[in-house]
C-alpha positions in Angstrom: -12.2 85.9 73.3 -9.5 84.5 75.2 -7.9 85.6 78.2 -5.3 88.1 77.2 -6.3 89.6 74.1 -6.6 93.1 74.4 -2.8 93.6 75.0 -1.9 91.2 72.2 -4.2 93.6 70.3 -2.3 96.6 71.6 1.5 95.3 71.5 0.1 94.6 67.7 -1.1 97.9 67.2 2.1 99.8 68.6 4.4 97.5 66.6 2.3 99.0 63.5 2.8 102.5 64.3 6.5 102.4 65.3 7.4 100.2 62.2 5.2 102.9 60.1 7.1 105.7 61.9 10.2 104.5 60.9 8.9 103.9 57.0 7.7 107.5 56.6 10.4 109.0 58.0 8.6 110.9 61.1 11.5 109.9 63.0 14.3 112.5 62.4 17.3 111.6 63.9 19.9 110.1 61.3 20.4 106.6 62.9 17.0 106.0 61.9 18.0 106.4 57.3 19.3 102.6 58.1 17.5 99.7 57.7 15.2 99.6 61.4 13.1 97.6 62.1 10.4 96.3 64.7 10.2 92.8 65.4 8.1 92.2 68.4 6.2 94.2 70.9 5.5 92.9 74.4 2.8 94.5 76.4 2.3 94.2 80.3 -1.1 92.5 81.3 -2.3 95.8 83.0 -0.9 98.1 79.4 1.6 100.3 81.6 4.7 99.3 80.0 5.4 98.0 76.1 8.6 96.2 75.4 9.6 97.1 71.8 12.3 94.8 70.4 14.1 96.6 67.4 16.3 95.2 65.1 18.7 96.5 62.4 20.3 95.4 59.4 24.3 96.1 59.6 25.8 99.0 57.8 28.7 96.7 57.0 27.8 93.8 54.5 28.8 90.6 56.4 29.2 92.0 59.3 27.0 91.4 62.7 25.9 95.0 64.1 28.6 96.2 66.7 27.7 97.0 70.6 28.3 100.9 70.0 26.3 100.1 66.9 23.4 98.5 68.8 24.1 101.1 71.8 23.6 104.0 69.6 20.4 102.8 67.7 19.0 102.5 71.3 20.0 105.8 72.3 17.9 107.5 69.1 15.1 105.3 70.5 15.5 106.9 73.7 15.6 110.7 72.7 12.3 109.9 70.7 10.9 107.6 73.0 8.3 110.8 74.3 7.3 111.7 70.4 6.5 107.7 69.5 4.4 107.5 73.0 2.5 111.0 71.3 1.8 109.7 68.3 0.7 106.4 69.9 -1.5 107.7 72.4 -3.0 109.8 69.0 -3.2 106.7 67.4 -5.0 104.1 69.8 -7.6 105.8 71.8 -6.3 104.4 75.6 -6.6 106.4 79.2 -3.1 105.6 79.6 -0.6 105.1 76.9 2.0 102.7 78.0 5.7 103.3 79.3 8.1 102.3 76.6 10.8 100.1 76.5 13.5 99.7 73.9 15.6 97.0 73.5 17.5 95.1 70.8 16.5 91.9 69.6 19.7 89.9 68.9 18.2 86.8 67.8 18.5 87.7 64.0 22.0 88.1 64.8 22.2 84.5 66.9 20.5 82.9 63.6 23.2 84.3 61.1 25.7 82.6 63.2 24.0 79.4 63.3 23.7 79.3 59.2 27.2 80.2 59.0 28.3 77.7 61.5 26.4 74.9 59.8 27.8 76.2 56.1 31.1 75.7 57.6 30.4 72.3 58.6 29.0 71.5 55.3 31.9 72.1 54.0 
């Protein structure tokens, strides 16, 4: 086993539960009904703080997700951000479950614009 390995191990097994959480429906708040998800999960070498990069689908066909948008799908993060640390300190048996760390992963949004830069020039 390499050097490394047990937080790649847990920054896998936090995405899992977060992107599960948002499948089921255990999140409540209403910004969550859209199309959420989790595409990374960046855990510190010591496990005290997990960076969870979340993306989202816009609500607008065509349309890139707004800053208010992106601002407010962080800010439901944030209110639940003590019941997803719960349910993963349930979930992975740790002494310390990790800080968490929401923030919005905008290269989904940076590869739209590079398709529909190279379909112009196709053109």
């Amino acid at each position: 086993m390499g050097r490394g390995y047990r937080h790649q191990m847990l920054a896998e097994e936090i995405r899992k539960i977060v992107s599960s959480m948002l499948v089921t429906g255990e999140l409540k708040d209403p910004v969550f009904n859209s199309m959420i998800g989790v595409s990374g999960v960046d855990v510190t070498r010591d496990g005290s703080y997990a960076t969870i990069y979340v993306t989202a689908l816009s609500s607008r066909p065509g349309r890139e997700n707004t800053d208010e948008d992106r601002q407010e799908i962080l800010d439901a993060f944030e209110r639940a951000k003590g019941f997803i640390r719960t349910t993963i300190g349930k979930n992975v048996k740790l002494r310390y479950t990790p800080e968490l760390i929401f923030k919005f992963d905008t290269s989904f949004d940076y590869g739209a614009k590079m398709d529909k830069i190279l379909d112009e020039l196709n053109k």
